[in-house]
Structure formats: structure tokens, C-alpha cells
ROBA-654729 format. One record per atom (N, C-alpha, C, CB): residue in three letters; x negated, y negated, z negated. Coordinates in nm, 4 decimals, always signed. Glycine has a CB too. Layout:
N
REC   aa         X         Y         Z
REC  ALA         X         Y         Z
...
end
This chain:
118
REC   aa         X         Y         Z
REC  UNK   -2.7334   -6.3053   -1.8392
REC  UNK   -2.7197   -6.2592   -1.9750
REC  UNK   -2.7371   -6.1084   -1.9768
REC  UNK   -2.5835   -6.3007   -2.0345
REC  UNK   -2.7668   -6.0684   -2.0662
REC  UNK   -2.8271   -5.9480   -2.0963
REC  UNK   -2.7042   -5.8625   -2.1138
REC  UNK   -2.9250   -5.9535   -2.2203
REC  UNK   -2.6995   -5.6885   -2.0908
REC  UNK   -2.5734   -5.6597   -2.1204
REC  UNK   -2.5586   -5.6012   -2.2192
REC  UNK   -2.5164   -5.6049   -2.0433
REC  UNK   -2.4526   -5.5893   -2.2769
REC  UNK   -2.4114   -5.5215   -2.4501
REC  UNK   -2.4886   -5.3880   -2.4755
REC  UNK   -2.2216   -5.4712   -2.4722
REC  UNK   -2.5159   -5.3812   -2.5773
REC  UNK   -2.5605   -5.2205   -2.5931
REC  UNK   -2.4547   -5.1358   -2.6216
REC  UNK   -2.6619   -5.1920   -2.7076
REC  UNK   -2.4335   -5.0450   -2.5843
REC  UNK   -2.3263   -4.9476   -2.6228
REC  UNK   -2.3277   -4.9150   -2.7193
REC  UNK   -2.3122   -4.8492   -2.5713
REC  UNK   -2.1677   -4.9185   -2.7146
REC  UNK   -2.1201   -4.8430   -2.8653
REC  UNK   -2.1743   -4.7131   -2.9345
REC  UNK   -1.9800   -4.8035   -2.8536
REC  UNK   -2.1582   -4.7376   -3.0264
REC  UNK   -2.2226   -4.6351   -3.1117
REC  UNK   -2.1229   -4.4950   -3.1404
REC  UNK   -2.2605   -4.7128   -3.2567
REC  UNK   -2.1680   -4.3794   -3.1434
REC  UNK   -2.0143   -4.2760   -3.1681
REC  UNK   -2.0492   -4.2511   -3.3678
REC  UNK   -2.0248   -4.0469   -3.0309
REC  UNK   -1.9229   -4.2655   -3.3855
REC  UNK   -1.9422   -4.2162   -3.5460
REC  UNK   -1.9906   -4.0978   -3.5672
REC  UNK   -1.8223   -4.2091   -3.6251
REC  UNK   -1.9711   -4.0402   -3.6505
REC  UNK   -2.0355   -3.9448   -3.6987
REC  UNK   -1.9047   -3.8220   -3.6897
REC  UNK   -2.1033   -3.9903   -3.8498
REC  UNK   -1.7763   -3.8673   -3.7069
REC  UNK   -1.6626   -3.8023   -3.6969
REC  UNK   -1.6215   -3.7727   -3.5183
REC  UNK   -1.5545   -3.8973   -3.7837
REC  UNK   -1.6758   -3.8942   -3.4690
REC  UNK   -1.6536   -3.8776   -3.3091
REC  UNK   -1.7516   -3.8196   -3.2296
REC  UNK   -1.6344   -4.0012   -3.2442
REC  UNK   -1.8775   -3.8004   -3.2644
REC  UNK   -1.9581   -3.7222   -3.2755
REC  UNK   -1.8864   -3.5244   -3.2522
REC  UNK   -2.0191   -3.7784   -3.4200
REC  UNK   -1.8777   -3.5172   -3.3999
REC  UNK   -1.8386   -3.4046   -3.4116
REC  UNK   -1.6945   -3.3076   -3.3462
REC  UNK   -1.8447   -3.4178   -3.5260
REC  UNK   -1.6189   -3.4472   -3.2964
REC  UNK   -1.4854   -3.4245   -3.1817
REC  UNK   -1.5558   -3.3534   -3.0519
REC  UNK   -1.4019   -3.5980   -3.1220
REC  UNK   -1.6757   -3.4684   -3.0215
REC  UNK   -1.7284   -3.4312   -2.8976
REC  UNK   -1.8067   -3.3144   -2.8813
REC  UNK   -1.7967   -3.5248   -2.8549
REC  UNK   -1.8413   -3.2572   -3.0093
REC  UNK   -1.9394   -3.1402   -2.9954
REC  UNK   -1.8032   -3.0331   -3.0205
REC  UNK   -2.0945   -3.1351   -3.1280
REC  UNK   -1.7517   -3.0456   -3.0769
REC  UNK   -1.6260   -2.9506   -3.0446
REC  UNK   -1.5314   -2.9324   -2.9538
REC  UNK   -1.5588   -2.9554   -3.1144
REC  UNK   -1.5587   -3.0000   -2.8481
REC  UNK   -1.4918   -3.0173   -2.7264
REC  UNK   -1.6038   -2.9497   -2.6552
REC  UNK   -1.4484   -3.1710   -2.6808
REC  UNK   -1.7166   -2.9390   -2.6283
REC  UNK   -1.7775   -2.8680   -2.5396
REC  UNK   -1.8051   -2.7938   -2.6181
REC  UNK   -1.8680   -2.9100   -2.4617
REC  UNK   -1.7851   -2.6816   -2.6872
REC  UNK   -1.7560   -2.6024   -2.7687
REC  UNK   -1.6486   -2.5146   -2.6781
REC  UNK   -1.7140   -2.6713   -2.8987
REC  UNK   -1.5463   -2.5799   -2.6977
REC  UNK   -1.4156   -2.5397   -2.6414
REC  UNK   -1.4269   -2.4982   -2.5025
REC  UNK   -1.3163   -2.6490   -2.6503
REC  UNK   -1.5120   -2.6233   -2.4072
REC  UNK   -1.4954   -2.6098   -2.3061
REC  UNK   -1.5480   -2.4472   -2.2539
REC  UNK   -1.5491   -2.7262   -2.2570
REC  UNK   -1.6560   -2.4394   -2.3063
REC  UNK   -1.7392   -2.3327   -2.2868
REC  UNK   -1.6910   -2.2284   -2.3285
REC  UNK   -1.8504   -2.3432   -2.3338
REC  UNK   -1.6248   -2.1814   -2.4476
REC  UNK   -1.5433   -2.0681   -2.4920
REC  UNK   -1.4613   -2.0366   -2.3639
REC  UNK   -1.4485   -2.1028   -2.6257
REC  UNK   -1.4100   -2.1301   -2.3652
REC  UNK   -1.2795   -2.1148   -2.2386
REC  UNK   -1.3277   -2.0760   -2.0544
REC  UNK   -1.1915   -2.3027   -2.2325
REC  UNK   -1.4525   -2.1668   -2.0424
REC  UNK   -1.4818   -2.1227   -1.9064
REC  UNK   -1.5299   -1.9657   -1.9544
REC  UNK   -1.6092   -2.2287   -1.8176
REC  UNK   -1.6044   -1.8951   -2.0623
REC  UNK   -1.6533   -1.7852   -2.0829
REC  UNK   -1.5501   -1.7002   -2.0631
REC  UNK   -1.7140   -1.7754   -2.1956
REC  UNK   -1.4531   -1.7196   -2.1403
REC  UNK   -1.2866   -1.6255   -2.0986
REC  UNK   -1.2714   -1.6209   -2.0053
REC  UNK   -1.1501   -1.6613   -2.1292
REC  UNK   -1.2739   -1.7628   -1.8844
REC  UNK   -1.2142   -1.7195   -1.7724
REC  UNK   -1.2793   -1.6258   -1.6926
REC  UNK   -1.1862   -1.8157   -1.7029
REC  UNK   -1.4445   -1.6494   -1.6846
REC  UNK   -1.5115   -1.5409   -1.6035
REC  UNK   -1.4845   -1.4090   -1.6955
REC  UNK   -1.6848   -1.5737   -1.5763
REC  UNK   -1.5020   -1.3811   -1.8199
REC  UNK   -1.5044   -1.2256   -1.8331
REC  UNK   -1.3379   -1.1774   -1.7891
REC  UNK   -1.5523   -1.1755   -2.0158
REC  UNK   -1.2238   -1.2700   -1.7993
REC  UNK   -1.1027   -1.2289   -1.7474
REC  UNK   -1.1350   -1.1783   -1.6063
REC  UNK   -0.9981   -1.3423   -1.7507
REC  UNK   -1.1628   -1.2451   -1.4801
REC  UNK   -1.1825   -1.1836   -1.3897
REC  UNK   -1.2050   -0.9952   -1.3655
REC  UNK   -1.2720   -1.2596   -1.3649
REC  UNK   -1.2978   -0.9929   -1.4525
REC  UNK   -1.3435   -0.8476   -1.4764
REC  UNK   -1.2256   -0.7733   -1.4597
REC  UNK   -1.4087   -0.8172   -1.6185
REC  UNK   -1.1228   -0.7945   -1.5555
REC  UNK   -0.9765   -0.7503   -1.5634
REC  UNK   -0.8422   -0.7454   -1.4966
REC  UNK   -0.9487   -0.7910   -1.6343
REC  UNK   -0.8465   -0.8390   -1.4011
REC  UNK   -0.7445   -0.8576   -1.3229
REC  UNK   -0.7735   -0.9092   -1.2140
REC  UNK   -0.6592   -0.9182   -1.3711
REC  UNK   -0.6604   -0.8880   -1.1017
REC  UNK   -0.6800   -0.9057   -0.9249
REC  UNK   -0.7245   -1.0582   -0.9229
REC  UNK   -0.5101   -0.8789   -0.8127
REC  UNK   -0.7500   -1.1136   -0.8224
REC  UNK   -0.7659   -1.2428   -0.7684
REC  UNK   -0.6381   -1.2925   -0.8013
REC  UNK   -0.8036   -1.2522   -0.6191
REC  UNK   -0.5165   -1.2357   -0.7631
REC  UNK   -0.4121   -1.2990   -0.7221
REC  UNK   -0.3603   -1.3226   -0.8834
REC  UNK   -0.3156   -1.2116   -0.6068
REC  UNK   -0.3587   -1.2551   -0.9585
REC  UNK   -0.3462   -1.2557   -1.1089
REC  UNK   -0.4593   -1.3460   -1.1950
REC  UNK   -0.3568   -1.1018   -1.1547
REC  UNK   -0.5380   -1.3755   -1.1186
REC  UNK   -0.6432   -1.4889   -1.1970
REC  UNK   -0.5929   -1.6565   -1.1563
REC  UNK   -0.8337   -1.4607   -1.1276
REC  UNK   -0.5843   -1.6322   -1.0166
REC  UNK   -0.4995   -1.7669   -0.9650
REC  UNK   -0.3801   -1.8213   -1.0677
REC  UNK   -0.4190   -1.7273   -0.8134
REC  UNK   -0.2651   -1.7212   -1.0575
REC  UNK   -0.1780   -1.7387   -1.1328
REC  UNK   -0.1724   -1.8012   -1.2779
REC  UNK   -0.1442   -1.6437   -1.1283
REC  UNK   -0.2943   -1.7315   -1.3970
REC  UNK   -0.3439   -1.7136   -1.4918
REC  UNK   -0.3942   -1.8854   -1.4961
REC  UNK   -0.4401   -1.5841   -1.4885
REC  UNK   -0.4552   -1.9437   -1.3837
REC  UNK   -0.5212   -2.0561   -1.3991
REC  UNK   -0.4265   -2.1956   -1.3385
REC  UNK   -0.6621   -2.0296   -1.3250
REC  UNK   -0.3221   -2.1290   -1.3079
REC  UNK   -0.2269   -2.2923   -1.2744
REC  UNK   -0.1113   -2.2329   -1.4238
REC  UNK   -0.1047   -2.3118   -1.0317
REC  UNK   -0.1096   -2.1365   -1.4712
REC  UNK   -0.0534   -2.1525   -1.5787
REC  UNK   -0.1195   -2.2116   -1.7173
REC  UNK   -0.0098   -2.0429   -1.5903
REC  UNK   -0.2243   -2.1490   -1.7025
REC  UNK   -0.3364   -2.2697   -1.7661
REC  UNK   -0.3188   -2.4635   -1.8017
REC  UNK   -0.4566   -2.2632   -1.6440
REC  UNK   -0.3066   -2.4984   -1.6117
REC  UNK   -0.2687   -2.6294   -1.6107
REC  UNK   -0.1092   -2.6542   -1.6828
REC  UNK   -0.2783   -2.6735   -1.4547
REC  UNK   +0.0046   -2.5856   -1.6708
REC  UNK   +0.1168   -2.6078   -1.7128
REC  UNK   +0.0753   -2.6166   -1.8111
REC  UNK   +0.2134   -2.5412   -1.6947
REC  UNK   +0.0185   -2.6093   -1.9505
REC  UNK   +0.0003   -2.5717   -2.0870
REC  UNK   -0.0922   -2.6730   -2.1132
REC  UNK   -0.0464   -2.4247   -2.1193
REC  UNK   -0.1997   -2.7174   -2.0740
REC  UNK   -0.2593   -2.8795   -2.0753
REC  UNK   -0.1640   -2.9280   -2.0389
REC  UNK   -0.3794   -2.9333   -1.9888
REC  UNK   -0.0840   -2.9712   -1.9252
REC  UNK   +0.0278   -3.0549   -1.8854
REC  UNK   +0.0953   -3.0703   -2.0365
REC  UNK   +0.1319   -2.9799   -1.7582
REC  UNK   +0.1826   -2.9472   -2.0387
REC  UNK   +0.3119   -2.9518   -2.2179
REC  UNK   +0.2220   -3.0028   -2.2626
REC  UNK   +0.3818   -2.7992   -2.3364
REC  UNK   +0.0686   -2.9702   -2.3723
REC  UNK   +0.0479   -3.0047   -2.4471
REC  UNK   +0.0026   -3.1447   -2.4477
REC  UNK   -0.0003   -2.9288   -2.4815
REC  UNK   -0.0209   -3.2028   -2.3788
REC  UNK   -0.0179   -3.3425   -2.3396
REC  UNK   +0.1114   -3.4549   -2.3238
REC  UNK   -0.0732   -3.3318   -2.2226
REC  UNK   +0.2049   -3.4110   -2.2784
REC  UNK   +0.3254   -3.4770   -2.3554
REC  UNK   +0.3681   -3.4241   -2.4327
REC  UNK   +0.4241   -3.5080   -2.3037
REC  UNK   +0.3445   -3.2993   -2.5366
REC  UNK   +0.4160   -3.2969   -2.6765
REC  UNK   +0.3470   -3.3390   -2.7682
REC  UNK   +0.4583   -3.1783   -2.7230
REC  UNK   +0.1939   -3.3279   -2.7632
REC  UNK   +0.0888   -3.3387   -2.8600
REC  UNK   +0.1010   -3.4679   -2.8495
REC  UNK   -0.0512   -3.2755   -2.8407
REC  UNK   +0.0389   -3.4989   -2.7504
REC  UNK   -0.0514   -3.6421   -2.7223
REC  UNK   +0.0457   -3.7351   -2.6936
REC  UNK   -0.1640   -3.6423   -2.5917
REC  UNK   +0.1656   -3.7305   -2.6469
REC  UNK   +0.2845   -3.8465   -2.6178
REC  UNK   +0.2236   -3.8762   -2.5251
REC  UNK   +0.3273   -3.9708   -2.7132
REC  UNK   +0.1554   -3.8182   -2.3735
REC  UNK   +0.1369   -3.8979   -2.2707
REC  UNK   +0.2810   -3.9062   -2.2221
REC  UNK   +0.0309   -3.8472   -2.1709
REC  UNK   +0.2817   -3.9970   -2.1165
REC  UNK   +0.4115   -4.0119   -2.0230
REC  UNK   +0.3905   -3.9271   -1.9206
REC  UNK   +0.4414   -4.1551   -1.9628
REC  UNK   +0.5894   -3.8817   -1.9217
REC  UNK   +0.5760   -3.7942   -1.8392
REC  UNK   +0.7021   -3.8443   -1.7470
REC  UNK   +0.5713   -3.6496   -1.9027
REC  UNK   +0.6547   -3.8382   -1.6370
REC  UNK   +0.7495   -3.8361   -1.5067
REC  UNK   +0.8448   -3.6831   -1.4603
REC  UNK   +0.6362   -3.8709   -1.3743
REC  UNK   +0.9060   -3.7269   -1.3870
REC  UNK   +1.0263   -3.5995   -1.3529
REC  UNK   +0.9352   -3.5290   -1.2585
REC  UNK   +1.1999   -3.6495   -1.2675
REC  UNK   +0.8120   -3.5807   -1.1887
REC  UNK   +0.7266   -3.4716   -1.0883
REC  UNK   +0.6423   -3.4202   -1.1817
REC  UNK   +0.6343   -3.5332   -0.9528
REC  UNK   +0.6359   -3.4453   -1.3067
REC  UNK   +0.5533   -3.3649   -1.3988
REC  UNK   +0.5953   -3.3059   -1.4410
REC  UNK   +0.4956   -3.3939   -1.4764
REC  UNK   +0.7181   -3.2674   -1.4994
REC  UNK   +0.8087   -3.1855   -1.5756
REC  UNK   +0.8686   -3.0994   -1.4666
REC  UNK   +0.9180   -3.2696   -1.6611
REC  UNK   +0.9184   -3.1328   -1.3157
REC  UNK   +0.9302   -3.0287   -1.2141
REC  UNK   +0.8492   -2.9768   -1.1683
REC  UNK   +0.9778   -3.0487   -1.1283
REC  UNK   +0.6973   -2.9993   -1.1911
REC  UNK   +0.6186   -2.9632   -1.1612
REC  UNK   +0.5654   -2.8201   -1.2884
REC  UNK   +0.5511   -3.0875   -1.1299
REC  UNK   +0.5882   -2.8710   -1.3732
REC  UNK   +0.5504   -2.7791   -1.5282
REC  UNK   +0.6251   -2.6604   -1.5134
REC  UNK   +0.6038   -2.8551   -1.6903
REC  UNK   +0.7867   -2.7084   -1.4973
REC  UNK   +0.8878   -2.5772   -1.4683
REC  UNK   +0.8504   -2.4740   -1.3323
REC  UNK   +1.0518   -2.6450   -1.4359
REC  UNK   +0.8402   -2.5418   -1.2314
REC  UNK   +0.7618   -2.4443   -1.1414
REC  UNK   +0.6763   -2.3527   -1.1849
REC  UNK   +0.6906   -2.5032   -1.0600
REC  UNK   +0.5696   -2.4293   -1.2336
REC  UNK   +0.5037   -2.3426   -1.2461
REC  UNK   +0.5172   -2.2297   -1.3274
REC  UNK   +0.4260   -2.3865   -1.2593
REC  UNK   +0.5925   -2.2301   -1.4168
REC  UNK   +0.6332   -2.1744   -1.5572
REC  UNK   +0.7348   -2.0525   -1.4957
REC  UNK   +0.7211   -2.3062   -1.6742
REC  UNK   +0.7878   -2.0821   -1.3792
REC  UNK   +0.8630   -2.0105   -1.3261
REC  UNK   +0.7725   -1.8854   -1.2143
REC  UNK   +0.9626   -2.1145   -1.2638
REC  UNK   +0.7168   -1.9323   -1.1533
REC  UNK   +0.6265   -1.8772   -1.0623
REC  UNK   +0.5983   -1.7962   -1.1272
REC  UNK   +0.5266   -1.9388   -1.0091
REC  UNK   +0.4986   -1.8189   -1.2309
REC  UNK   +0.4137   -1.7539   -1.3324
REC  UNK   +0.5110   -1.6131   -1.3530
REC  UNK   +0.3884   -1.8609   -1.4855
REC  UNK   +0.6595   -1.6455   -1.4141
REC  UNK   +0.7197   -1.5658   -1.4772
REC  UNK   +0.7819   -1.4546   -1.3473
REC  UNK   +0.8215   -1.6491   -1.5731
REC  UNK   +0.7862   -1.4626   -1.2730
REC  UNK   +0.8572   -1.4149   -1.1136
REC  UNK   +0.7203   -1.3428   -1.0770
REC  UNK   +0.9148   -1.5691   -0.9749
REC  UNK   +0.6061   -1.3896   -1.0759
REC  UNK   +0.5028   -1.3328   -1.0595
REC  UNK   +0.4304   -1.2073   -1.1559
REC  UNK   +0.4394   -1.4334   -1.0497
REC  UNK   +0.4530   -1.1882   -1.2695
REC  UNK   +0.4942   -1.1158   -1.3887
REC  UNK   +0.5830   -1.0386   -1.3914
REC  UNK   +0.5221   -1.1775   -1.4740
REC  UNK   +0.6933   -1.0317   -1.3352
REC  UNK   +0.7837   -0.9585   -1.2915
REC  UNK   +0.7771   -0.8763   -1.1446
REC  UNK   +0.8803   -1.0403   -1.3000
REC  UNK   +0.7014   -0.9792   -1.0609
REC  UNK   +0.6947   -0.8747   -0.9426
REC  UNK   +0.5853   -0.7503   -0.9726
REC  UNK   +0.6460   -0.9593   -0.7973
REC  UNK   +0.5222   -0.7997   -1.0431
REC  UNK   +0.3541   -0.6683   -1.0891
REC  UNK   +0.4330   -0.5782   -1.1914
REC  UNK   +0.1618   -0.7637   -1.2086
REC  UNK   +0.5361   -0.6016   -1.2590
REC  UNK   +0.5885   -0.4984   -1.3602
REC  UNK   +0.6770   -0.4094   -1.2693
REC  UNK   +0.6776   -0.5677   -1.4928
REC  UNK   +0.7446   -0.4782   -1.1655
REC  UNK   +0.8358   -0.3924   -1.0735
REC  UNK   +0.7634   -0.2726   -1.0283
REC  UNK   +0.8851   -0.4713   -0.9458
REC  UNK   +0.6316   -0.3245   -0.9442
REC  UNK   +0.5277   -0.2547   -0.8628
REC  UNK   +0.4320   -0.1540   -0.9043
REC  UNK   +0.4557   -0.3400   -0.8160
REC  UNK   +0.4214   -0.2268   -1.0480
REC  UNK   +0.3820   -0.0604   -1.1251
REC  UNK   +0.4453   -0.0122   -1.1674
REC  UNK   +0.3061   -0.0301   -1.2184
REC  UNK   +0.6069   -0.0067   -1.1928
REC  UNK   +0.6648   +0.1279   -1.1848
REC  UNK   +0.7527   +0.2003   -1.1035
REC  UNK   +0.7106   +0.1420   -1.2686
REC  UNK   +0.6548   +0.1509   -0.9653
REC  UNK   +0.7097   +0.2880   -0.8615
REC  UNK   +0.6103   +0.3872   -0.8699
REC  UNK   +0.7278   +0.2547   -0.6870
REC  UNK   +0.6356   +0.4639   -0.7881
REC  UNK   +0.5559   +0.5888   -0.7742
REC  UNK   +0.4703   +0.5505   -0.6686
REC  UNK   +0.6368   +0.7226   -0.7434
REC  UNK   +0.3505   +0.5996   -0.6848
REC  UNK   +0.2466   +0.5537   -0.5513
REC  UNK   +0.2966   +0.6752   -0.4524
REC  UNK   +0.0396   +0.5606   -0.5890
REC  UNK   +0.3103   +0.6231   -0.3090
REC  UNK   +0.3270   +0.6857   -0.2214
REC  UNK   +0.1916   +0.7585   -0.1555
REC  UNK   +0.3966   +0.6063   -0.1508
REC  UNK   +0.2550   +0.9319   -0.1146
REC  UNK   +0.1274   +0.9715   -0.0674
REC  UNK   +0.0759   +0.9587   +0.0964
REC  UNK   +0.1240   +1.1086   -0.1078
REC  UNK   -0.0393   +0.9417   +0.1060
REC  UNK   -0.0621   +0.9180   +0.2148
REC  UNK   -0.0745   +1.0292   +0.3220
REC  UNK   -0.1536   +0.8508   +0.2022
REC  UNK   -0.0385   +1.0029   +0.4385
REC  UNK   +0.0030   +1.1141   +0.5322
REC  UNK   -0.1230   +1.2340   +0.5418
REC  UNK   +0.0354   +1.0413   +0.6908
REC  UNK   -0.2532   +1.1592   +0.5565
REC  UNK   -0.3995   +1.2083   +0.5423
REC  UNK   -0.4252   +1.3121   +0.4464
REC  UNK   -0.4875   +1.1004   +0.5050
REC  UNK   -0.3584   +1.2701   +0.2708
REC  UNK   -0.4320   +1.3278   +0.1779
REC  UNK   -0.2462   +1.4926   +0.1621
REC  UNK   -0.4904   +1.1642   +0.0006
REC  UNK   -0.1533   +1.4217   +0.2590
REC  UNK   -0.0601   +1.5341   +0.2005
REC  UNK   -0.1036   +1.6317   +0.3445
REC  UNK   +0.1439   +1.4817   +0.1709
REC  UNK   -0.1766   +1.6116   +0.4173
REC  UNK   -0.2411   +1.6977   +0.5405
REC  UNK   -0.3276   +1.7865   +0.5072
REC  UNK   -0.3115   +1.6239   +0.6384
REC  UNK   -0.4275   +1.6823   +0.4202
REC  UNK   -0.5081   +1.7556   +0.3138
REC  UNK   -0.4927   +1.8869   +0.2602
REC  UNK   -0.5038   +1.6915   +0.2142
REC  UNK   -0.3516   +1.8541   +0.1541
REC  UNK   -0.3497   +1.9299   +0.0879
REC  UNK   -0.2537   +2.0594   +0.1225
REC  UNK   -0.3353   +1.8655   -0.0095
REC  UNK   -0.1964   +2.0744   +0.2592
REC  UNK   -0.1294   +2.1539   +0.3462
REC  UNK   -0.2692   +2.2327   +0.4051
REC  UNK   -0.0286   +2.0625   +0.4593
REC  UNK   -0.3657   +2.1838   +0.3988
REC  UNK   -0.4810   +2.2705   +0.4722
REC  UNK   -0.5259   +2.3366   +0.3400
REC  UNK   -0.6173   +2.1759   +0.5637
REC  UNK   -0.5119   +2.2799   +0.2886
REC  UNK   -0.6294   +2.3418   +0.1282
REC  UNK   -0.5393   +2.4694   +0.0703
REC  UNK   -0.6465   +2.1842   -0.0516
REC  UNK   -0.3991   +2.4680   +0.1098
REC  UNK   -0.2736   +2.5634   +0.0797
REC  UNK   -0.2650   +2.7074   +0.1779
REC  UNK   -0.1271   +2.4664   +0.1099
REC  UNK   -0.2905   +2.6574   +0.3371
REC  UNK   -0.3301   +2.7514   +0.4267
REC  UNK   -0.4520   +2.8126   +0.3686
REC  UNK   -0.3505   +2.6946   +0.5616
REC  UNK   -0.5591   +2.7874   +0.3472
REC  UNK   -0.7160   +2.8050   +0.3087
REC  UNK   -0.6528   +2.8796   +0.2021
REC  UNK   -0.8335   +2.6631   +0.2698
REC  UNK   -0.6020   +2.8505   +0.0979
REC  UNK   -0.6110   +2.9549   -0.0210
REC  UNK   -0.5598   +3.0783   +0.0566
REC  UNK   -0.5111   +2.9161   -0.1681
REC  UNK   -0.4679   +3.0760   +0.1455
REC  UNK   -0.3756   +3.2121   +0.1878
REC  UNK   -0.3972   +3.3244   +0.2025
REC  UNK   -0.3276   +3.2156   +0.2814
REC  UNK   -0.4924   +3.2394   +0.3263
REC  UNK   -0.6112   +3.3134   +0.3884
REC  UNK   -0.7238   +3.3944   +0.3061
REC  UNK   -0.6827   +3.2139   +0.4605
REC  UNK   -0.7649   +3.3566   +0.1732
REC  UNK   -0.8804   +3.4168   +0.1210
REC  UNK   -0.7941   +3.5278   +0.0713
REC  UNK   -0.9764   +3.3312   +0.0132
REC  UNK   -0.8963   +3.6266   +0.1020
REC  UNK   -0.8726   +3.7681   +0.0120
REC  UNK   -0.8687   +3.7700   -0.1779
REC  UNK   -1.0168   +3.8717   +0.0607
REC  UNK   -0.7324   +3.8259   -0.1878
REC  UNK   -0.7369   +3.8022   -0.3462
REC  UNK   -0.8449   +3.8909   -0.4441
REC  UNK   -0.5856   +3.8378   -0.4006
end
């Protein structure tokens, strides 16, 4: 027997699907020009917090089921994220330390002025 012809998409499901790769593409476009902007280690981060947020919105939106390794899994991450956010706010506000090289540097460049006739 011959096999079914496939379903047909409406005209409304249609237009879901063209707005979904729509989306998709907006979003991969963000992620590469984000790069531009921030470390590796801050893009990583940026992109499993990503997944936490499909995860929520998938059991709040959508009523998928959710298990306790999905929801400990969501909080992790949510946590990481936030600890990780906090360690980069700590780190930029110390003072950058100078390096032994450039304060040698500038102990020679101090002799050198001394030396020149005013």
C-alpha cells in the first residue's frame, strides 16, 4: 500500500514556523555579535544561563513536566550564573597590580629625568 501524503501545515502553522526561524536566527546573530563583548568564560556562562530560561520557560509556559533533576538542575545554574557575576564585580574593583617590569620602568625613566640638564 502506498504511503499517506503528508499533512498539510495551515496557514497559521505556517506562519509559527516562519517565526521560529526568525527567532532562531535573531538569537544565534546576538550570540556571535555578544562574543565581540565579553571573555570566553562570560559567553559560556551567558549560554547555560540561556538553557536555564528555555528550561523555566518550558515548565511555566508550556506545562512540560518537570522532575527534581530539572529544577536542581535550573537552580544551579541560576546560582553559578549569579556567583559568577559576583566574582567579575569583585575583580573589577580592585586595583590592577603593577608589574615589577613596568615599576622598574618607571624608576629608570625617574633616574633619566635627573640626570638631564634643566
Amino acid at each position: 500500500a502506498p504511503a499517506p501524503p503528508p499533512p498539510r501545515l495551515s496557514t497559521a502553522d505556517g506562519m509559527l514556523l516562519l517565526a521560529s526561524c526568525v527567532n532562531a536566527v535573531a538569537i544565534s546573530w546576538a550570540g556571535i555579535n555578544a562574543q565581540a563583548y565579553v571573555t570566553a568564560t562570560t559567553f559560556m556562562v551567558l549560554a547555560n544561563l540561556n538553557k536555564f530560561v528555555v528550561v523555566a520557560f518550558g515548565i511555566a509556559v508550556l506545562h512540560e513536566a518537570s522532575s527534581w533533576q530539572a529544577v536542581v538542575g535550573c537552580g544551579t545554574s541560576l546560582l553559578g550564573g549569579a556567583a559568577y557575576a559576583r566574582a567579575r564585580s569583585n575583580l573589577a574593583s580592585r586595583p590592577t597590580p603593577v608589574k615589577c617590569s613596568e615599576a622598574e620602568a618607571d624608576d629608570e625613566d625617574d633616574e633619566k629625568a635627573s640626570l638631564q640638564p634643566a
